[in-house]
VEXGUTI-516771 format. One record per residue (C-alpha): x, y, z; residue in three letters; chain; residue number from 1. Coordinates in Angstrom, 1 decimal. Layout:
! VEXGUTI-516771
{X=X&Y=Y&Z=Z&res=ala&chain=A&n=NUM}
...
END
This chain:
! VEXGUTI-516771
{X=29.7&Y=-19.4&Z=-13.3&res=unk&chain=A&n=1}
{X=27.5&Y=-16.2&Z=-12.5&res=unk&chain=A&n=2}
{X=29.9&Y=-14.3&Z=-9.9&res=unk&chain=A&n=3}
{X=27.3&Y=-11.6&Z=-9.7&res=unk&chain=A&n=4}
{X=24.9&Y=-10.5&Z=-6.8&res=unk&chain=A&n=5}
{X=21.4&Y=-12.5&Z=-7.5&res=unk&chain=A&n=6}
{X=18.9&Y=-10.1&Z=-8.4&res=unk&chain=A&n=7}
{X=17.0&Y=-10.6&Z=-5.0&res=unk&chain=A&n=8}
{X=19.9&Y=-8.7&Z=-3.5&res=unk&chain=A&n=9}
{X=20.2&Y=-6.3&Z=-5.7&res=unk&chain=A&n=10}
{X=16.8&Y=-5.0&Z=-5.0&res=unk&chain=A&n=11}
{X=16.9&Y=-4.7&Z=-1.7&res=unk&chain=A&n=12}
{X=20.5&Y=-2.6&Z=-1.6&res=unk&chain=A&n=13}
{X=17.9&Y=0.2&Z=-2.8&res=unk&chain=A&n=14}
{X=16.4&Y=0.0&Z=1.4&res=unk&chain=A&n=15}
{X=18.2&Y=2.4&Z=3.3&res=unk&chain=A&n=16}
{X=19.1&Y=-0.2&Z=6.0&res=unk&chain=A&n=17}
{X=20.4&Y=2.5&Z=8.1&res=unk&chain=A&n=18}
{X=16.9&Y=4.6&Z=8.3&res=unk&chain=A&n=19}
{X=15.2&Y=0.7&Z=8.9&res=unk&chain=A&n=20}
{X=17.8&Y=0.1&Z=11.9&res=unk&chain=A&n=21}
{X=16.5&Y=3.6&Z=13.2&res=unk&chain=A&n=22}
{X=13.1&Y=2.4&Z=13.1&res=unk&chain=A&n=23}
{X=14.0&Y=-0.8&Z=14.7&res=unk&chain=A&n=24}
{X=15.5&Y=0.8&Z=17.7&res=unk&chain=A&n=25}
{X=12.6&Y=3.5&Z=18.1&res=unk&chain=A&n=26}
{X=10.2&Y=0.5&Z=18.2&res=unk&chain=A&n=27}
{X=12.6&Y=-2.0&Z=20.0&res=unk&chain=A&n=28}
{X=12.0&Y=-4.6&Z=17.5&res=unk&chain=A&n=29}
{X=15.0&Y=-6.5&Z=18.4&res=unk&chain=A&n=30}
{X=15.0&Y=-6.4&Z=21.9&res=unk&chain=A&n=31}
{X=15.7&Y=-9.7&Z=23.3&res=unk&chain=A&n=32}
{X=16.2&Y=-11.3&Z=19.7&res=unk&chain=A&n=33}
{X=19.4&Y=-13.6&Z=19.4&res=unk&chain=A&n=34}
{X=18.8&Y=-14.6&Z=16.0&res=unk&chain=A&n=35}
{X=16.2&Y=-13.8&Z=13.9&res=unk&chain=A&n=36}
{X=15.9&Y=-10.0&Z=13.2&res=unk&chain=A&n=37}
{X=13.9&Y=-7.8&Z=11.7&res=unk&chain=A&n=38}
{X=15.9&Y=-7.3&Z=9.1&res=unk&chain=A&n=39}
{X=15.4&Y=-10.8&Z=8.3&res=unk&chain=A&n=40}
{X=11.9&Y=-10.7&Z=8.5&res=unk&chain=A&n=41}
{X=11.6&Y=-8.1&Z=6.3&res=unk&chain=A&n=42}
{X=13.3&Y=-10.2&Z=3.8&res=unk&chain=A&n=43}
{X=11.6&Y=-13.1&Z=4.2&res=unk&chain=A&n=44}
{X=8.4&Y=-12.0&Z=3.8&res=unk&chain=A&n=45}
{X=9.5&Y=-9.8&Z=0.9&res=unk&chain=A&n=46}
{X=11.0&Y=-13.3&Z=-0.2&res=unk&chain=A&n=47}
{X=7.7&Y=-14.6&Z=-0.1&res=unk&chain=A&n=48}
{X=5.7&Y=-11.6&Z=-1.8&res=unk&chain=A&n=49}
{X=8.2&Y=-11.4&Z=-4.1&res=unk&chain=A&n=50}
{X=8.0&Y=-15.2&Z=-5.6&res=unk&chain=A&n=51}
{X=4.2&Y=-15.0&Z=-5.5&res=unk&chain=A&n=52}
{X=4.0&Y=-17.5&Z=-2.3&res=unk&chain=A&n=53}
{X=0.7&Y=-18.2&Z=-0.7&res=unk&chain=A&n=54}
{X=1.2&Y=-18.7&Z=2.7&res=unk&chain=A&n=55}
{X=3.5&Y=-19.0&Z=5.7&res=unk&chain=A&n=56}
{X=4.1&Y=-22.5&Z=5.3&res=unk&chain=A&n=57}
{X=4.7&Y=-22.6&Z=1.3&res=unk&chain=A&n=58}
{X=6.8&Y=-19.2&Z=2.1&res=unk&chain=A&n=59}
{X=9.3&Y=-21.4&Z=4.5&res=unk&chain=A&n=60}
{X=9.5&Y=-24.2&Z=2.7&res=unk&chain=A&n=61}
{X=10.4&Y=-22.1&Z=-0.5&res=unk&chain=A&n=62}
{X=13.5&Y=-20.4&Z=1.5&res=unk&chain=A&n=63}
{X=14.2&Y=-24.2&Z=2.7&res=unk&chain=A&n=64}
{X=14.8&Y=-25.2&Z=-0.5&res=unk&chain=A&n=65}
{X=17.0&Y=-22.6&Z=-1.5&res=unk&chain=A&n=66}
{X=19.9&Y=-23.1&Z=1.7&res=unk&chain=A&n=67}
{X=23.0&Y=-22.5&Z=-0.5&res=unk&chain=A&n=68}
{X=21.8&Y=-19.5&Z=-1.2&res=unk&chain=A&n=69}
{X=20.5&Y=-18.0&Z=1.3&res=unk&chain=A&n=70}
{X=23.8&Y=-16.2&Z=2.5&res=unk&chain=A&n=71}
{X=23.8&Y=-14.5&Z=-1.0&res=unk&chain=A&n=72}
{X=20.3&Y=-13.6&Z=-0.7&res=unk&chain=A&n=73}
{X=20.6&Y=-11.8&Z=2.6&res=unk&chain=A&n=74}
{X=18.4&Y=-14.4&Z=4.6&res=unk&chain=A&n=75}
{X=21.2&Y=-15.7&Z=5.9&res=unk&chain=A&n=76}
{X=20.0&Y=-19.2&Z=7.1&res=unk&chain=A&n=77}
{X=16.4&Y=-21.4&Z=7.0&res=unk&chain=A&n=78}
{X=13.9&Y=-20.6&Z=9.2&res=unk&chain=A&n=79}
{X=10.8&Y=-22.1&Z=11.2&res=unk&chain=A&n=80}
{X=7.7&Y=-21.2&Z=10.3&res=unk&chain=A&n=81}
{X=6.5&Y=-20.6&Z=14.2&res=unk&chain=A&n=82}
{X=9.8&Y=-18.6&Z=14.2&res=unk&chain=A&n=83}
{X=8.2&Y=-16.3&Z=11.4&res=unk&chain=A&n=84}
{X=4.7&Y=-16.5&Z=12.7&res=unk&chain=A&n=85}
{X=5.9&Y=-15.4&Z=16.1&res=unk&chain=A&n=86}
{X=8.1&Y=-12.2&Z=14.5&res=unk&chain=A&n=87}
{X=5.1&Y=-11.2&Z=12.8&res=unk&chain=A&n=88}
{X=2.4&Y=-11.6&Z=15.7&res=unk&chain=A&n=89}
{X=4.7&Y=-9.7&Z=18.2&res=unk&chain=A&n=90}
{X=6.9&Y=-7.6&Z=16.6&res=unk&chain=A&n=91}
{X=5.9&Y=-3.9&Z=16.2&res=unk&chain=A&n=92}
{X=4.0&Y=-3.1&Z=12.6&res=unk&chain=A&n=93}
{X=5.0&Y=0.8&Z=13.1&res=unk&chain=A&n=94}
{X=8.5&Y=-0.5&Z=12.2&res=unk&chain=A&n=95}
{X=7.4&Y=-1.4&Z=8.7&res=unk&chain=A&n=96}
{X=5.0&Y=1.3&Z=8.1&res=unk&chain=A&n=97}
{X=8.0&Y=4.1&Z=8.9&res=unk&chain=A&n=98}
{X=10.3&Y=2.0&Z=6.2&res=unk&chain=A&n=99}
{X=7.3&Y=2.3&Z=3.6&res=unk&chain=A&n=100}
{X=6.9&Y=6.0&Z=4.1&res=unk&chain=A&n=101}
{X=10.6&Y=6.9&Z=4.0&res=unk&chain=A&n=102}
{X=10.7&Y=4.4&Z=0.9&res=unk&chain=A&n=103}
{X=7.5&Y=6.6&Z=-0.8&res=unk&chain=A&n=104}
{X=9.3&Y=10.1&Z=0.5&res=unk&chain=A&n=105}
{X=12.7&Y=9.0&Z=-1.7&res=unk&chain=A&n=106}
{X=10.7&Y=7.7&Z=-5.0&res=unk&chain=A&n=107}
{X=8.6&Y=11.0&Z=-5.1&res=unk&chain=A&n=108}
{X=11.6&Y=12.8&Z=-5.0&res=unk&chain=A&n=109}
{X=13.5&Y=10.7&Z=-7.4&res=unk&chain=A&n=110}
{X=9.9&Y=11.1&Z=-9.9&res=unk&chain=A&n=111}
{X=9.6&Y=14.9&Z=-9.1&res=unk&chain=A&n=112}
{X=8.3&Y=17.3&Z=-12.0&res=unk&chain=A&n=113}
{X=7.8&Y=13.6&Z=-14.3&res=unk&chain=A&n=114}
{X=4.5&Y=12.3&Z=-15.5&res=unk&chain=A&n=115}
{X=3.4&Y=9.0&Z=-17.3&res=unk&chain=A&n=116}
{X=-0.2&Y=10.5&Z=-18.4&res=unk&chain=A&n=117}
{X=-0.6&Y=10.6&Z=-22.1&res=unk&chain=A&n=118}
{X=-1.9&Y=14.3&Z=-21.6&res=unk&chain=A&n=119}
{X=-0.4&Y=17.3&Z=-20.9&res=unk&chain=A&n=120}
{X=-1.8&Y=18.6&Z=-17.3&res=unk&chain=A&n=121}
{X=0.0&Y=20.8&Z=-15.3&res=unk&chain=A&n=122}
{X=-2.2&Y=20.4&Z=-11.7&res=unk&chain=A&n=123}
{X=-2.0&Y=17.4&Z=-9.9&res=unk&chain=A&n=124}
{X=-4.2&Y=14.8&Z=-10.2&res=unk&chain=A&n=125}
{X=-4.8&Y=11.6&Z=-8.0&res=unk&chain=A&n=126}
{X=-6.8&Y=8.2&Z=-8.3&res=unk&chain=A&n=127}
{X=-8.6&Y=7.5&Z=-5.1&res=unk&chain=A&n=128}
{X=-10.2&Y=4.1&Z=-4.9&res=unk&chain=A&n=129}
{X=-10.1&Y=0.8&Z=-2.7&res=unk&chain=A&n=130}
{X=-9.5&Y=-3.1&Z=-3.6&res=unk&chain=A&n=131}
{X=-10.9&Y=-5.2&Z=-0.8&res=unk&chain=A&n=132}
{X=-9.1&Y=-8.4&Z=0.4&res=unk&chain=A&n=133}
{X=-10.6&Y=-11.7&Z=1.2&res=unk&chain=A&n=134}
{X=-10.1&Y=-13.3&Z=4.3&res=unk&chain=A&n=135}
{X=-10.9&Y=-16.5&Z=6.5&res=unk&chain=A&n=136}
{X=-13.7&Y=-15.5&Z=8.7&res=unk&chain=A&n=137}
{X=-12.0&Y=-18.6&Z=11.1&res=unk&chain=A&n=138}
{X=-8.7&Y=-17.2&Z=11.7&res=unk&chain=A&n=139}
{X=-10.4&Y=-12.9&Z=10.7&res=unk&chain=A&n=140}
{X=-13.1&Y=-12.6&Z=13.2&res=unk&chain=A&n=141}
{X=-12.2&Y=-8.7&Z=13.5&res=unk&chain=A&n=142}
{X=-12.3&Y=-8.3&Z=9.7&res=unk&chain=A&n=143}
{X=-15.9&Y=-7.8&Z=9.5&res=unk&chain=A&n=144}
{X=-18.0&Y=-7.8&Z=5.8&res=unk&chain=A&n=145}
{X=-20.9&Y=-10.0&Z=5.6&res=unk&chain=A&n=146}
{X=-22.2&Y=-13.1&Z=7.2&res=unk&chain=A&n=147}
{X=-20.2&Y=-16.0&Z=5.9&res=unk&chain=A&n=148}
{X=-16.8&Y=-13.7&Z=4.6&res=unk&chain=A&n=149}
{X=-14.7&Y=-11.7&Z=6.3&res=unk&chain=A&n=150}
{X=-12.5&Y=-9.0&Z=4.3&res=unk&chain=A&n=151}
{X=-10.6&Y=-5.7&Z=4.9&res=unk&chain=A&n=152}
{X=-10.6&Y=-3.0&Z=2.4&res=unk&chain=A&n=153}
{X=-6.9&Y=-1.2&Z=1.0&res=unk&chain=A&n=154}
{X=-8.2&Y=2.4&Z=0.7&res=unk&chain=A&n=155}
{X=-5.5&Y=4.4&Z=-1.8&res=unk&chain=A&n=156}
{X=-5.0&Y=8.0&Z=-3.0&res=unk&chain=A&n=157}
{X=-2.6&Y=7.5&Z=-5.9&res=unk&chain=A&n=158}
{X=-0.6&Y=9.9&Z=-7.5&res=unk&chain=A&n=159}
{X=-1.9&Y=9.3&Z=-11.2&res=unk&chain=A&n=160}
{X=1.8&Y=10.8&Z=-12.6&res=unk&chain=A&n=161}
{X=4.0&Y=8.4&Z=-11.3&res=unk&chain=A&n=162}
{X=1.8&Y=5.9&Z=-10.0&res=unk&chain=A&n=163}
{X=3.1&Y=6.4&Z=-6.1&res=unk&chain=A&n=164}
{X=0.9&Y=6.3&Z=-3.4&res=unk&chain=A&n=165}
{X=-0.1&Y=8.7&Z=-1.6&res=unk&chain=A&n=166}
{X=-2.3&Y=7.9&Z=1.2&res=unk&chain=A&n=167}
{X=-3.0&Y=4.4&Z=2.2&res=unk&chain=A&n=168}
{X=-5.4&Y=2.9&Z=4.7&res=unk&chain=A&n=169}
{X=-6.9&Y=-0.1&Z=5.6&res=unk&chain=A&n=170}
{X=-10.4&Y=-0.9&Z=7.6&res=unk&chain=A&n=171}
{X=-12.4&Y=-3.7&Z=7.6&res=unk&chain=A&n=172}
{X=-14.6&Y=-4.7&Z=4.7&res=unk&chain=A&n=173}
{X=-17.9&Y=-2.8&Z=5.7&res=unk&chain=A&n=174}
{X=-15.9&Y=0.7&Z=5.4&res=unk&chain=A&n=175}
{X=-17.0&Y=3.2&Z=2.9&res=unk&chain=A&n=176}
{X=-15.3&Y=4.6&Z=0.5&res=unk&chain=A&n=177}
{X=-17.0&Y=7.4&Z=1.2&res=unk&chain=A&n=178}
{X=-15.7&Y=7.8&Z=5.2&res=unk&chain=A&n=179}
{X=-12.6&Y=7.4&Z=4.2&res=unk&chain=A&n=180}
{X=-12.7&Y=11.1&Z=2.3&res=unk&chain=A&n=181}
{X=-12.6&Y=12.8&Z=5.9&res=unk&chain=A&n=182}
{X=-9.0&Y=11.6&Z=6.6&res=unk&chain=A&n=183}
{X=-7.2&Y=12.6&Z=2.9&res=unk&chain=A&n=184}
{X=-5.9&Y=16.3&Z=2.3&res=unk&chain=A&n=185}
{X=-7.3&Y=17.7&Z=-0.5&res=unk&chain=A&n=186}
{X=-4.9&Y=20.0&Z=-2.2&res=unk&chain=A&n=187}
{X=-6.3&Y=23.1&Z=-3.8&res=unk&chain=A&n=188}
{X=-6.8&Y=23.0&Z=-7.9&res=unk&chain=A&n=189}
{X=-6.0&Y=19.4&Z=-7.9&res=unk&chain=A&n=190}
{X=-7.8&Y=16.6&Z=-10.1&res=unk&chain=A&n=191}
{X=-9.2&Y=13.4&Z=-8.4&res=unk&chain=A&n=192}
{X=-10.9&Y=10.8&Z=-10.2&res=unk&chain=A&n=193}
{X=-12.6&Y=8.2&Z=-8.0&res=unk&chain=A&n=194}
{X=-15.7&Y=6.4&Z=-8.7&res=unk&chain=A&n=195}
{X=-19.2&Y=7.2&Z=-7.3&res=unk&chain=A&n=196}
{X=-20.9&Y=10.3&Z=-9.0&res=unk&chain=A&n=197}
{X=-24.0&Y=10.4&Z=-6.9&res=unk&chain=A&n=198}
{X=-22.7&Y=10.0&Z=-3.7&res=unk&chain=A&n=199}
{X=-19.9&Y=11.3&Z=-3.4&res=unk&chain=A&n=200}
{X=-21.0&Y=15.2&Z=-4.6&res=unk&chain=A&n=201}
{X=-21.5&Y=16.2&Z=-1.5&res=unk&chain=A&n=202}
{X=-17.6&Y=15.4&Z=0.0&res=unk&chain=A&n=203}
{X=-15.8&Y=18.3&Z=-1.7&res=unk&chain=A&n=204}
{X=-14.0&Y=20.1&Z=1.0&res=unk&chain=A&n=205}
{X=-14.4&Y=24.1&Z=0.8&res=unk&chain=A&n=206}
{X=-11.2&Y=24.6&Z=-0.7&res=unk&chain=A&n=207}
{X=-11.1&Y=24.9&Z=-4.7&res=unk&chain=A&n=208}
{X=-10.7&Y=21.4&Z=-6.0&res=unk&chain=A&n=209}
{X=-11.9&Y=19.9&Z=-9.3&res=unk&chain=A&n=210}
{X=-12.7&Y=16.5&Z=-9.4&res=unk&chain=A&n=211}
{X=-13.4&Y=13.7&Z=-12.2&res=unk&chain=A&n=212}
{X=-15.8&Y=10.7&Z=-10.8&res=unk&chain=A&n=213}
{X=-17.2&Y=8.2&Z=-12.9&res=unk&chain=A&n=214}
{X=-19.9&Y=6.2&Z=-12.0&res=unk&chain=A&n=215}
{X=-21.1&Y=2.8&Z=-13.8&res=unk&chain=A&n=216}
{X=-24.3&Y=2.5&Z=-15.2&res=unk&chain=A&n=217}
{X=-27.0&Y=-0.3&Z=-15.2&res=unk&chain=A&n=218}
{X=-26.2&Y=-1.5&Z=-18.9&res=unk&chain=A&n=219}
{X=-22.6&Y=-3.6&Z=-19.5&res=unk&chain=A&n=220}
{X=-19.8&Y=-0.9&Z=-20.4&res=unk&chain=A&n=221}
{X=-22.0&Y=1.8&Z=-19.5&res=unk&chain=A&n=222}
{X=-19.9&Y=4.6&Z=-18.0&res=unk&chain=A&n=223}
{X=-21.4&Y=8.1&Z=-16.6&res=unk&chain=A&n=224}
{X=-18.6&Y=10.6&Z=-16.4&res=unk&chain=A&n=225}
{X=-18.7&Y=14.2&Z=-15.2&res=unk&chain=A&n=226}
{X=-16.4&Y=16.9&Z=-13.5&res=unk&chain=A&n=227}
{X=-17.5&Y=18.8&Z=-10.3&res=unk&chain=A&n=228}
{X=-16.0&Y=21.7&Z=-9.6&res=unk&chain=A&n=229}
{X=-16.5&Y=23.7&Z=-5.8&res=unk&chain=A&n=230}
{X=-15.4&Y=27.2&Z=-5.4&res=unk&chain=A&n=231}
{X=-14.2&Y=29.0&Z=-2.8&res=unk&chain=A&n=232}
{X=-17.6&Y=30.2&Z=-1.6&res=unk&chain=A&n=233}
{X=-18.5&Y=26.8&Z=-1.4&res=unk&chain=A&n=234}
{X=-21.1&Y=26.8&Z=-4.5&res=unk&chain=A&n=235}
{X=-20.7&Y=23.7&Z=-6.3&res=unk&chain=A&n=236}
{X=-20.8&Y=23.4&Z=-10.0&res=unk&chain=A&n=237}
{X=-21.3&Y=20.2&Z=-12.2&res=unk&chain=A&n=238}
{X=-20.1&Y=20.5&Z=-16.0&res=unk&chain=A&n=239}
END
């Protein structure tokens, strides 16, 4: 008989529950709940992200199946799935987006003065690029892409060292990767490698940043690489 914590537990013991009831009460996410917190949101649909489910419905009817241990989870009890669908239309987003920040704050300190790259390089260096989504153009009408889809684009600044991120945000499908340039702070001597060669020379900032981009040629596994550099006179220079 296993008489230790199930590993769904364990995970979540990392979240500073104290910093996510902060949030909750600068948001009032609870307000007026009897029952179903946010807490218990939170776990449920990290339940469901977690076991790879792919919807509300399978989501609910997963944690259904799995009653007796539910307590040991965390859960705590079954849900509905309106009860989850109503949480997640009217409870406050901020909440979750103030946990993930404090969550990325504690691993970077945690990962500080580490690297994963296979090369030695002192300066910083980021990955900036964007995955875009599908979605139903039915139930996504906002999510704008083209005439019979409807998408929204994850745009991502990740630290390349320790593979945390650090700038995330998300537009509909039509957004540029390009626009998205004018809200990330470029740090001085840095490397960023991003796709886009062509179009994306004239973005450097007028601080001195070095930056890798790589752009795809017409030919299969065709690859264009090259480094632009921009002093602090603003004169560009392509090596």
């Amino acid at each position: 008989m296993n008489l230790g914590k199930y590993v769904f537990a364990q995970i979540f013991e990392f979240v500073p529950h104290n910093d996510f009831l902060k949030f909750v009460k600068k948001y009032g996410g609870d307000r007026k709940t009897r029952h179903f917190s946010c807490w218990n949101q939170f776990l449920c649909m990290a339940f469901g992200q977690l076991t790879h489910r792919e919807s509300l419905s399978d989501t609910v009817m997963c944690i259904g199946a799995n009653t007796k241990k539910l307590y040991h989870l965390g859960i705590g009890r079954a849900i509905s799935k309106s009860t989850l669908s109503r949480a997640n239309k009217k409870r406050d987003w901020r909440i979750y987006r103030d946990l993930a920040l404090s969550l990325i704050s504690r691993a970077k300190e945690l990962y500080k003065g580490g690297s994963q790259l296979e090369v030695d390089i002192k300066d910083n260096v980021f990955i900036i690029d964007s995955s875009t989504i599908d979605l139903c153009p039915g139930l996504y009408p906002w999510a704008k892409f083209r005439k019979a889809k409807a998408a929204v684009k994850v745009h991502t600044k990740m630290d390349a060292k320790n593979s945390i991120p650090d700038f995330i945000h998300i537009s509909d499908g039509k957004m540029h990767d390009v626009n998205v340039l004018d809200m990330i702070v470029f740090l001085a001597g840095a490397f960023y490698v991003m796709e886009g060669l062509p179009r994306l020379r004239k973005t450097l900032p007028d601080t001195q940043v070095r930056r890798i981009f790589f752009d795809q040629g017409k030919e299969e596994h065709e690859i264009r690489a090259g480094v632009f550099r921009k002093d602090r006179q603003g004169e560009g220079t392509e090596m």
